[in-house]
Backbone as CSV, one residue per row, in Angstrom:
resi,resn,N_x,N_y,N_z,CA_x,CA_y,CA_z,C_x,C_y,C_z
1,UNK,-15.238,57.754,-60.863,-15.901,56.540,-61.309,-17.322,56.503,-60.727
2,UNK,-18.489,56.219,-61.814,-20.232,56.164,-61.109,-19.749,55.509,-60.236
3,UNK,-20.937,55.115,-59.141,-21.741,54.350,-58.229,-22.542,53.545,-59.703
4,UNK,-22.338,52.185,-59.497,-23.460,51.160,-59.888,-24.376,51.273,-59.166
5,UNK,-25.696,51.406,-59.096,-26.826,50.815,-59.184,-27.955,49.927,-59.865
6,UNK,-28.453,49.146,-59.390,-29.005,47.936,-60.409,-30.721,49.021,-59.509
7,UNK,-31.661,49.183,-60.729,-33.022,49.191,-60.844,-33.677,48.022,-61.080
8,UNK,-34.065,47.159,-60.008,-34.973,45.800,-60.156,-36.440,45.743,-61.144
9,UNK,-35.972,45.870,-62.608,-37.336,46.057,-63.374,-36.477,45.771,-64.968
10,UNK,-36.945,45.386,-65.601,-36.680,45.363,-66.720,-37.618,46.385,-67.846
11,UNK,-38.317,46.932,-67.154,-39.159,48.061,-68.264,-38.087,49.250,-68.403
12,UNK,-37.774,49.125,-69.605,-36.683,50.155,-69.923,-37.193,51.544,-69.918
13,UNK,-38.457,52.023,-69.937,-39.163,53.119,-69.521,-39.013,54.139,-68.284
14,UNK,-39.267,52.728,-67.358,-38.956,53.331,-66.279,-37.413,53.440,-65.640
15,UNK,-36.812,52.354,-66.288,-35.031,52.816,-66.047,-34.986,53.969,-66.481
16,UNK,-35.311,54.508,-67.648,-34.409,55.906,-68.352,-35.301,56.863,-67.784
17,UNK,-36.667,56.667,-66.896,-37.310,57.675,-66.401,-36.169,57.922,-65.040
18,UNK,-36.416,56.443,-64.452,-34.790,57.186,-63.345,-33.878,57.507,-63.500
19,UNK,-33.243,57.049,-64.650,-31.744,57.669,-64.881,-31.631,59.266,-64.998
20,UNK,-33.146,59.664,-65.791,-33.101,61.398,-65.804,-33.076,61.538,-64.281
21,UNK,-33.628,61.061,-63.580,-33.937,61.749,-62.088,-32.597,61.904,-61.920
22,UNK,-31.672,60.557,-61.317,-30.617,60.937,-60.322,-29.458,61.959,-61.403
23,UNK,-29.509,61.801,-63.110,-28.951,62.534,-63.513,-28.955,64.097,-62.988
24,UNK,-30.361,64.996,-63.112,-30.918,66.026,-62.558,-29.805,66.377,-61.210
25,UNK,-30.288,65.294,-60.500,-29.889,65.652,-58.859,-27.786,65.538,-59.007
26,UNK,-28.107,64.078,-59.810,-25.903,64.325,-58.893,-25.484,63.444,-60.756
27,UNK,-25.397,64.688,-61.692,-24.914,63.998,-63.237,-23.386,63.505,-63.064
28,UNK,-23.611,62.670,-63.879,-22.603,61.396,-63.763,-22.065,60.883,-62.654
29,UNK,-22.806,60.519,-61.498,-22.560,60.068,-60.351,-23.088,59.076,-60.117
30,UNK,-24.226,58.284,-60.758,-24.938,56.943,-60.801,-24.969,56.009,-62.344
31,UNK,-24.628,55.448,-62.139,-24.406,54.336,-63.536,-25.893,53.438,-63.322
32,UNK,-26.796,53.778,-63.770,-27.812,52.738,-63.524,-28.147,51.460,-64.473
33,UNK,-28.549,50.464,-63.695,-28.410,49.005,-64.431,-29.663,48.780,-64.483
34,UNK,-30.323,47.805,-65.321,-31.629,46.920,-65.489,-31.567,45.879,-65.231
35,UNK,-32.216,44.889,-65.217,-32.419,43.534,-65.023,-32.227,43.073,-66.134
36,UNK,-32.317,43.619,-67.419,-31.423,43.028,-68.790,-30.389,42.913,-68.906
37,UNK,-29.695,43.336,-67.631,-27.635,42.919,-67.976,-27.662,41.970,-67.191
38,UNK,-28.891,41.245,-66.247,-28.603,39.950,-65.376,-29.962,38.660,-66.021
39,UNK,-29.352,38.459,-67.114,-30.872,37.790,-67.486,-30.938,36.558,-67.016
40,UNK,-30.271,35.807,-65.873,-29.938,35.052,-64.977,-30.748,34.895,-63.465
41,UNK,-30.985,36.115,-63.245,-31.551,36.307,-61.880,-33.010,35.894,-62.030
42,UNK,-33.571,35.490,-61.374,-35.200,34.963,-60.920,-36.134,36.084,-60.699
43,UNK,-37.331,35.884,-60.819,-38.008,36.745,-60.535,-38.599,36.857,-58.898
44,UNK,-38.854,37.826,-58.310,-38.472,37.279,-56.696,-40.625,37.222,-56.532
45,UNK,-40.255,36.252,-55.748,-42.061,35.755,-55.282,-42.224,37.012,-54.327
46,UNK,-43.303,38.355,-54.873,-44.091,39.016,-54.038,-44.987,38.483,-52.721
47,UNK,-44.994,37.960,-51.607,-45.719,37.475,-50.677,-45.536,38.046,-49.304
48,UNK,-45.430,39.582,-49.438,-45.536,40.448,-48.185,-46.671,40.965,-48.460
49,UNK,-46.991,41.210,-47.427,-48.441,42.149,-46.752,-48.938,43.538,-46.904
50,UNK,-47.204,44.018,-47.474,-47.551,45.417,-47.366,-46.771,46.035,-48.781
51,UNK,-47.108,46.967,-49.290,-46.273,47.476,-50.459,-44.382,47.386,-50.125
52,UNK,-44.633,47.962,-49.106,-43.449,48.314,-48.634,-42.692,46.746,-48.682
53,UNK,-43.049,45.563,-47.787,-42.011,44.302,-47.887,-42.100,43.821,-49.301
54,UNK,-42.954,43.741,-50.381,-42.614,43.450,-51.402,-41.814,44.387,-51.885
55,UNK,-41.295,45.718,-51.763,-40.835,46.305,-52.416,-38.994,46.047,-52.259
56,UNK,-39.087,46.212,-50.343,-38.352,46.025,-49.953,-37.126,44.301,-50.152
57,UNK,-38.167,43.630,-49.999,-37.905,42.056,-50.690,-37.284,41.927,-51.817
58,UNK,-37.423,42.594,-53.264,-37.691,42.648,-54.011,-36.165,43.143,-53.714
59,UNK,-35.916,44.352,-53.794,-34.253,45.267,-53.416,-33.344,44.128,-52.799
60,UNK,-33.597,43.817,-51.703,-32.782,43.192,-50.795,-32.209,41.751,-51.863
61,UNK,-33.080,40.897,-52.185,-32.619,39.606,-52.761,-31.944,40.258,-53.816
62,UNK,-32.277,41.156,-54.551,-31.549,41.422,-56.131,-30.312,42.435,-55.470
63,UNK,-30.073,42.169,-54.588,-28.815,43.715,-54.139,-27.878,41.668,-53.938
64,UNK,-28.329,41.423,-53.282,-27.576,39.987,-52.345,-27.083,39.585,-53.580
65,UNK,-27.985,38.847,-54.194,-28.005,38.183,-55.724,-26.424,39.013,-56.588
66,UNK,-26.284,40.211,-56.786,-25.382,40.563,-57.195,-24.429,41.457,-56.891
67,UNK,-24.794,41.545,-55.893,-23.645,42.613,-54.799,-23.657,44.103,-54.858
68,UNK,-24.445,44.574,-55.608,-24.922,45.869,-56.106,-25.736,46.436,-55.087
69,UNK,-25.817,47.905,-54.793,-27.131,48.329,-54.508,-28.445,48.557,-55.743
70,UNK,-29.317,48.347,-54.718,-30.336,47.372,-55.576,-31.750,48.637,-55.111
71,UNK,-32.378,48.703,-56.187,-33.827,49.913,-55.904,-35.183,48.829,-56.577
72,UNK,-36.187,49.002,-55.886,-37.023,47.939,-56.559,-38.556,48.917,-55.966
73,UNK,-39.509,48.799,-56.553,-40.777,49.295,-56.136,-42.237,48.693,-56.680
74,UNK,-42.662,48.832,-55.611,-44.029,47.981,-55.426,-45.589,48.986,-55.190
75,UNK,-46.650,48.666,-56.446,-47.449,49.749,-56.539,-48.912,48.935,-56.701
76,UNK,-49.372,49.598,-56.417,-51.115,48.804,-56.637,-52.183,50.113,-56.780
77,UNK,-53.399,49.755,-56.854,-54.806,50.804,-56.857,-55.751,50.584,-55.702
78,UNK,-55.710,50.997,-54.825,-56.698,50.915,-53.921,-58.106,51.650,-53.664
79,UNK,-59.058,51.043,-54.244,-60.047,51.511,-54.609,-60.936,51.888,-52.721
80,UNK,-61.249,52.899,-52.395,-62.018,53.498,-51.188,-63.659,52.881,-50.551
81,UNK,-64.236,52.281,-51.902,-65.484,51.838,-51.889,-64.925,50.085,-51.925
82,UNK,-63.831,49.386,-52.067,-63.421,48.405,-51.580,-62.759,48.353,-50.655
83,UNK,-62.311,48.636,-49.627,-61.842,48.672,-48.854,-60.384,48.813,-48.790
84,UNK,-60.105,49.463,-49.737,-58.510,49.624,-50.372,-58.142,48.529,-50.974
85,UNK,-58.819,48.097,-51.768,-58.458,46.477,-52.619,-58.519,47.344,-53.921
86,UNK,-58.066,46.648,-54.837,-57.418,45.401,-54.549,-55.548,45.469,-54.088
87,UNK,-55.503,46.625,-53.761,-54.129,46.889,-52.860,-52.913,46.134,-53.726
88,UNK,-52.164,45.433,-53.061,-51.245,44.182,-53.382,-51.156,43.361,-54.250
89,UNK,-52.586,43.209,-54.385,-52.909,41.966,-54.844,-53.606,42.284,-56.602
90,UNK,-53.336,44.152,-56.978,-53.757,44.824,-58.427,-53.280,43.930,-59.509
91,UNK,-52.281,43.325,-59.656,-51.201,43.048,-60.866,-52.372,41.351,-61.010
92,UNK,-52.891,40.686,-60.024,-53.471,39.191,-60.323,-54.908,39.598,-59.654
93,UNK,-55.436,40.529,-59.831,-57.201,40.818,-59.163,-57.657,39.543,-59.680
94,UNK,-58.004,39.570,-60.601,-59.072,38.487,-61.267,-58.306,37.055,-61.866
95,UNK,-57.376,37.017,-60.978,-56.464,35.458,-61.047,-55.222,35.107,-61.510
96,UNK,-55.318,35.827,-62.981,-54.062,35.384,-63.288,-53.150,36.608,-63.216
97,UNK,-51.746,36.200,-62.911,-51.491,37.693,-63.227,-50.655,38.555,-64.480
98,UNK,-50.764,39.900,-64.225,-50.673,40.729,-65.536,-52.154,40.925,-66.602
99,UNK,-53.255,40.203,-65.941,-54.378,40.144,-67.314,-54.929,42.261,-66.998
100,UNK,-54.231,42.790,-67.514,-54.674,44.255,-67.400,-56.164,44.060,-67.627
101,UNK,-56.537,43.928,-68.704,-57.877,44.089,-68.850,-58.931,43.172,-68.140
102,UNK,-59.269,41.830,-67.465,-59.744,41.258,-66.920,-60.132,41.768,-65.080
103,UNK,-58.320,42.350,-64.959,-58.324,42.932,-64.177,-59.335,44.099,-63.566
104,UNK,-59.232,45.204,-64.746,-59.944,46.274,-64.770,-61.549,45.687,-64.920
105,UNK,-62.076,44.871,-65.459,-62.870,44.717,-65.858,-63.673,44.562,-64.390
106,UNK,-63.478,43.384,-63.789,-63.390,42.883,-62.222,-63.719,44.210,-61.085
107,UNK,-62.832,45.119,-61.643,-62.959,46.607,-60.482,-64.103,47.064,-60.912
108,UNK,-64.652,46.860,-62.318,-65.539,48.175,-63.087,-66.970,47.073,-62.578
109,UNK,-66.743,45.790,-62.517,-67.951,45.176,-61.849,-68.276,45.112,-60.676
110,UNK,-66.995,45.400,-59.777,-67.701,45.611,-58.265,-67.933,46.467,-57.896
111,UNK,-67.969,47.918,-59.260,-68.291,49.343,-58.623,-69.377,49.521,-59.488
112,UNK,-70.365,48.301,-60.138,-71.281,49.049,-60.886,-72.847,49.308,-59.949
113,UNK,-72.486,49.373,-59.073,-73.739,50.136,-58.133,-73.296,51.282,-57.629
114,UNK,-72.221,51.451,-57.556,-71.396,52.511,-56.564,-71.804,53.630,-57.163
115,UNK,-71.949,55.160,-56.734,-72.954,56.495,-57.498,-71.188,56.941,-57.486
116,UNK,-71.117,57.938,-58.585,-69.767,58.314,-58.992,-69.124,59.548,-58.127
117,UNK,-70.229,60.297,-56.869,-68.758,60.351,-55.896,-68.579,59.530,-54.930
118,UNK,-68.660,58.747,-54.666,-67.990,57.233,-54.073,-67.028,56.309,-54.333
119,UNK,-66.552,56.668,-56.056,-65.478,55.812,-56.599,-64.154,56.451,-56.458
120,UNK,-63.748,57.040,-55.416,-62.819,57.651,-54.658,-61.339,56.595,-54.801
121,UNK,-60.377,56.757,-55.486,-59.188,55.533,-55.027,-57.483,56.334,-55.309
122,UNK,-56.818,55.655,-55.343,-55.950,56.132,-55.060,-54.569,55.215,-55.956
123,UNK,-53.443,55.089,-56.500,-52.526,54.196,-56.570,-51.811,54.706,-55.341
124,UNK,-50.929,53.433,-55.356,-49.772,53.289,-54.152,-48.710,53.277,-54.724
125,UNK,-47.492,54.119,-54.037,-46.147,53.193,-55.247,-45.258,53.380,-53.885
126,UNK,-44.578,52.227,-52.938,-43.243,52.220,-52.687,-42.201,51.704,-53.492
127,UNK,-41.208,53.166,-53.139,-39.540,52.635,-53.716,-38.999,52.262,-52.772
128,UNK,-38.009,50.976,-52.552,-37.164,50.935,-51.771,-35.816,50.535,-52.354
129,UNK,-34.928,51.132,-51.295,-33.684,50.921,-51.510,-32.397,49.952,-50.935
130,UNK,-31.684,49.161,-51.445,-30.994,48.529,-49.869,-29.722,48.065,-50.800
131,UNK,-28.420,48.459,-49.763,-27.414,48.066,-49.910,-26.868,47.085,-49.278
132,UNK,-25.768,46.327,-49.751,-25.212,45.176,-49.879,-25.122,45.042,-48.072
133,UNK,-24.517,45.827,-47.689,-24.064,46.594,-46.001,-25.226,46.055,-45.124
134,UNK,-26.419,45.889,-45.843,-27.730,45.878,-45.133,-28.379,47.136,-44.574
135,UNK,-28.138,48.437,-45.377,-28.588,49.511,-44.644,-29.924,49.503,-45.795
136,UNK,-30.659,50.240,-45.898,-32.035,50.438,-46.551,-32.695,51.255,-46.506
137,UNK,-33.674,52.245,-47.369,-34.429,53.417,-47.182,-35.565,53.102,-47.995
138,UNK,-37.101,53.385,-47.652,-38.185,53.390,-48.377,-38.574,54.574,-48.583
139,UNK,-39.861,54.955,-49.427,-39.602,56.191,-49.881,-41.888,55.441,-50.529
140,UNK,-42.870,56.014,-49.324,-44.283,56.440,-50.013,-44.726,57.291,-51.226
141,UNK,-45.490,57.080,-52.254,-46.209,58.011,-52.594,-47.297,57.626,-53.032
142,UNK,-48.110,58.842,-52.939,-50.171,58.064,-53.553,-50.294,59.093,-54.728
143,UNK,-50.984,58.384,-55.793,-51.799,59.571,-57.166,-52.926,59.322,-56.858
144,UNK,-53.813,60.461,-56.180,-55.063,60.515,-55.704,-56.081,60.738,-57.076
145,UNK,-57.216,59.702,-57.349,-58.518,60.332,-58.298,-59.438,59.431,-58.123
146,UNK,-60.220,59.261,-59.459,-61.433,58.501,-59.086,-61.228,57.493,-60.019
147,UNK,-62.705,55.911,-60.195,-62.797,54.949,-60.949,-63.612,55.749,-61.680
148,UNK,-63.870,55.790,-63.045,-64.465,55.797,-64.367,-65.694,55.127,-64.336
149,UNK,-66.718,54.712,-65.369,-67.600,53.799,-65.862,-66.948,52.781,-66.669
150,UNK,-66.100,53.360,-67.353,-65.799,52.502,-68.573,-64.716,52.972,-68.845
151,UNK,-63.387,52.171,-69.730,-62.107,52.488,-69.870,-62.046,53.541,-70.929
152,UNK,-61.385,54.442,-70.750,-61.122,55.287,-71.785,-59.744,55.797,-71.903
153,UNK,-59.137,55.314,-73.448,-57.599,56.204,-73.391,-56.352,54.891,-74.194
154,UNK,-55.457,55.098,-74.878,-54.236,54.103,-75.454,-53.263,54.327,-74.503
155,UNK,-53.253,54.963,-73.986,-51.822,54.898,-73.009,-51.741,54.287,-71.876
156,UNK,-50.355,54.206,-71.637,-50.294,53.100,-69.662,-50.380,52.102,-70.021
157,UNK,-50.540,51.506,-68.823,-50.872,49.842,-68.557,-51.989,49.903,-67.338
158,UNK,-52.001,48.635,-66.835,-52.958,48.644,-65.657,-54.407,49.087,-65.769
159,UNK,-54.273,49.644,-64.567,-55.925,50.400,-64.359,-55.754,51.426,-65.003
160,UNK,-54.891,52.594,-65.776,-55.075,53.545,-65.892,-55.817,54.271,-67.285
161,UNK,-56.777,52.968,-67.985,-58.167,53.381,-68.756,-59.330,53.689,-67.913
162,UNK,-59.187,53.339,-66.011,-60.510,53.403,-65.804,-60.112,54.374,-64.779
163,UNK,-59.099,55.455,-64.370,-58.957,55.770,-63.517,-58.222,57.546,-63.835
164,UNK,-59.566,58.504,-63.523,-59.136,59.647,-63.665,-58.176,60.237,-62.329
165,UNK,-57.264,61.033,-62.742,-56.654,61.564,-61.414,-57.164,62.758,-60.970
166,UNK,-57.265,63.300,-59.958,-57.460,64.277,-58.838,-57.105,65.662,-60.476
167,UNK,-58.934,66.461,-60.587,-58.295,67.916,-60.949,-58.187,67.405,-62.447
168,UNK,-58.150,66.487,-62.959,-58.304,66.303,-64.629,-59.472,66.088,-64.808
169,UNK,-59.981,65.873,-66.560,-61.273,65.520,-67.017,-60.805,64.409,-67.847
170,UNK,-59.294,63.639,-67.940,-58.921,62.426,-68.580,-58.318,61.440,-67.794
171,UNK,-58.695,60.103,-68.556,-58.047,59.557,-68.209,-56.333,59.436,-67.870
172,UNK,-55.892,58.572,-66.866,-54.427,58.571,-66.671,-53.770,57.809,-68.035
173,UNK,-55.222,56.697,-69.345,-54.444,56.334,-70.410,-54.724,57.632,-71.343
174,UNK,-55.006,58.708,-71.384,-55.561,59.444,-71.816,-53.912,60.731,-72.032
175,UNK,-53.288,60.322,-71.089,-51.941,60.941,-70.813,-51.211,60.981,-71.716
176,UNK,-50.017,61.571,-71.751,-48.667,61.200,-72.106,-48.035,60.902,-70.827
177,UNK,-46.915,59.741,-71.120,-46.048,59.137,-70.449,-45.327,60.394,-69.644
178,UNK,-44.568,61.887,-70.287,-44.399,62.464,-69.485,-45.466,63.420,-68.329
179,UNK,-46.488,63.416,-68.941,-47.921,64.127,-68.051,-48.008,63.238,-66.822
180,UNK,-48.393,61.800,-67.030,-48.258,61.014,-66.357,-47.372,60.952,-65.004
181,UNK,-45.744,61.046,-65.517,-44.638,60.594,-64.722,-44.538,61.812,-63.759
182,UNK,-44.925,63.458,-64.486,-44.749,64.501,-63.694,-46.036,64.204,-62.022
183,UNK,-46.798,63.615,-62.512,-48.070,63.433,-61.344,-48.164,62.453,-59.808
184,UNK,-47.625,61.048,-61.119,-47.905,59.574,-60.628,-47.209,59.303,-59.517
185,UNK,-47.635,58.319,-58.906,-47.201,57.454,-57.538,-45.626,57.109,-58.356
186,UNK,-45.372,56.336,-59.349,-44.020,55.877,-59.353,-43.543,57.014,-59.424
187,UNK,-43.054,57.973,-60.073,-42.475,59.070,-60.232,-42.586,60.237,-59.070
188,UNK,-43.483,60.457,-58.084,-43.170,61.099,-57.060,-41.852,60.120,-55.917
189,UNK,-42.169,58.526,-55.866,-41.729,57.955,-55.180,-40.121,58.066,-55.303
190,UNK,-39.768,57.935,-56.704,-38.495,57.929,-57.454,-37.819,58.908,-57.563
191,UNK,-38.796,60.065,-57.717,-37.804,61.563,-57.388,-37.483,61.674,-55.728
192,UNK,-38.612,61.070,-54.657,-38.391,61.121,-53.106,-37.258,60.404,-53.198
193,UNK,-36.844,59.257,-53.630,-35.752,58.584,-52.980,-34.324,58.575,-53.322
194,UNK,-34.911,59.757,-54.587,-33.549,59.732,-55.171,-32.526,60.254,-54.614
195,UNK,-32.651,61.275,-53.532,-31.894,62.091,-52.513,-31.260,61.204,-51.633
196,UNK,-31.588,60.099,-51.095,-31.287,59.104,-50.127,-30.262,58.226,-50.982
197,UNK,-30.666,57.981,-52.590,-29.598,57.050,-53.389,-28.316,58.013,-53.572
198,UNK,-28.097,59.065,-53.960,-27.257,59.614,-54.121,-27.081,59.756,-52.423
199,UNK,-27.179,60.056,-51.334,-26.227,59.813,-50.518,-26.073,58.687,-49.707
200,UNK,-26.483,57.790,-49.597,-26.103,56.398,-49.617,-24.891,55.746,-50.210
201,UNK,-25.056,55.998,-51.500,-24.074,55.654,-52.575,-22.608,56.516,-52.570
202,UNK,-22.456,57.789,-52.301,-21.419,58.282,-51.865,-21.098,58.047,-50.416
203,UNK,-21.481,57.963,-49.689,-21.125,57.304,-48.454,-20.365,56.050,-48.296
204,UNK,-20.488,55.267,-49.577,-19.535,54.105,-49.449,-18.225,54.101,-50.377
205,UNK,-17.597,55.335,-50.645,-16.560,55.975,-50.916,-15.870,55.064,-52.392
């Protein structure tokens, strides 16, 4: 019989991007869930300091909430010529949040003096993990490149019209979703932790 796991996200993208992972590593050993089989649960208020406690926050209440072990991850763009901003705070830069484009817009105005090797940045993505037990594992990763002038590309969300990665000449919307996932902060983070979910999860027999 799987291990349940609940993935704290409702982007069905990135569920079936994890489900290939832990498939890969341990097939038919994880049953993974979305936040569309609990359309009940709340959305949990991000108000930690660090990628990591929102991420971690985020796992912990939705593991409690339904007794499941629970995976949740928390990612931002930290631009080098801001002082790693807008960090945490990527998803509402320019106020409200989710405005992708207002957002971007906001970064592309506080770097329009900046000379283009200076627009140095980075995304962030922690995964974390935590079971019902209270045990827990986090899991870093960074997609290192630069800010752009101007957005270029249909793909992604977020910053990734204005943000080339490390060693390309395109944008990250410029991608495919799998080009992307083989590179990116979520997808290094998600293949790191997937080793820790599969033995976590057999450990509780």
């Amino acid at each position: 019989m799987p291990h349940q796991l609940l993935l704290a996200t409702r982007n069905k993208g990135k569920i079936e991007e994890f489900r290939r992972i832990l498939e890969a590593i341990a097939p038919g050993e994880i049953e993974l869930l979305g936040l569309d089989k609990f359309s009940d649960l709340h959305d949990v208020v991000e108000d930690g300091e660090t990628f990591q406690e929102n991420a971690l926050k985020k796992a912990r209440e939705m593991s409690l909430a339904t007794g499941l072990p629970a995976i949740a991850d928390d990612s931002g763009l930290c631009v080098d010529a801001l002082n790693g901003e807008p960090g945490i705070f990527s998803a509402r830069w320019a106020g409200s949040h989710g405005d992708d484009e207002a957002n971007t817009a906001k970064v592309l105005n506080q770097l329009r003096d900046v000379p283009d090797e200076k627009r140095s940045a980075h995304f962030t993505c922690v995964a974390a993990l935590y079971l019902p037990d209270g045990r827990s594992h986090c899991e870093e990763a960074h997609f290192d490149g630069w800010i752009l002038r101007a957005p270029i590309g249909e793909h992604g969300f977020g910053y990734d019209p204005i943000f080339r990665p490390e060693g390309y000449e395109i944008s990250s919307a410029q991608m495919s979703a799998e080009e992307k996932d083989a590179i990116s902060h979520r997808g290094k983070s998600l293949r790191a932790i997937a080793p820790h979910v599969i033995g976590l999860l057999t450990s509780l027999g």
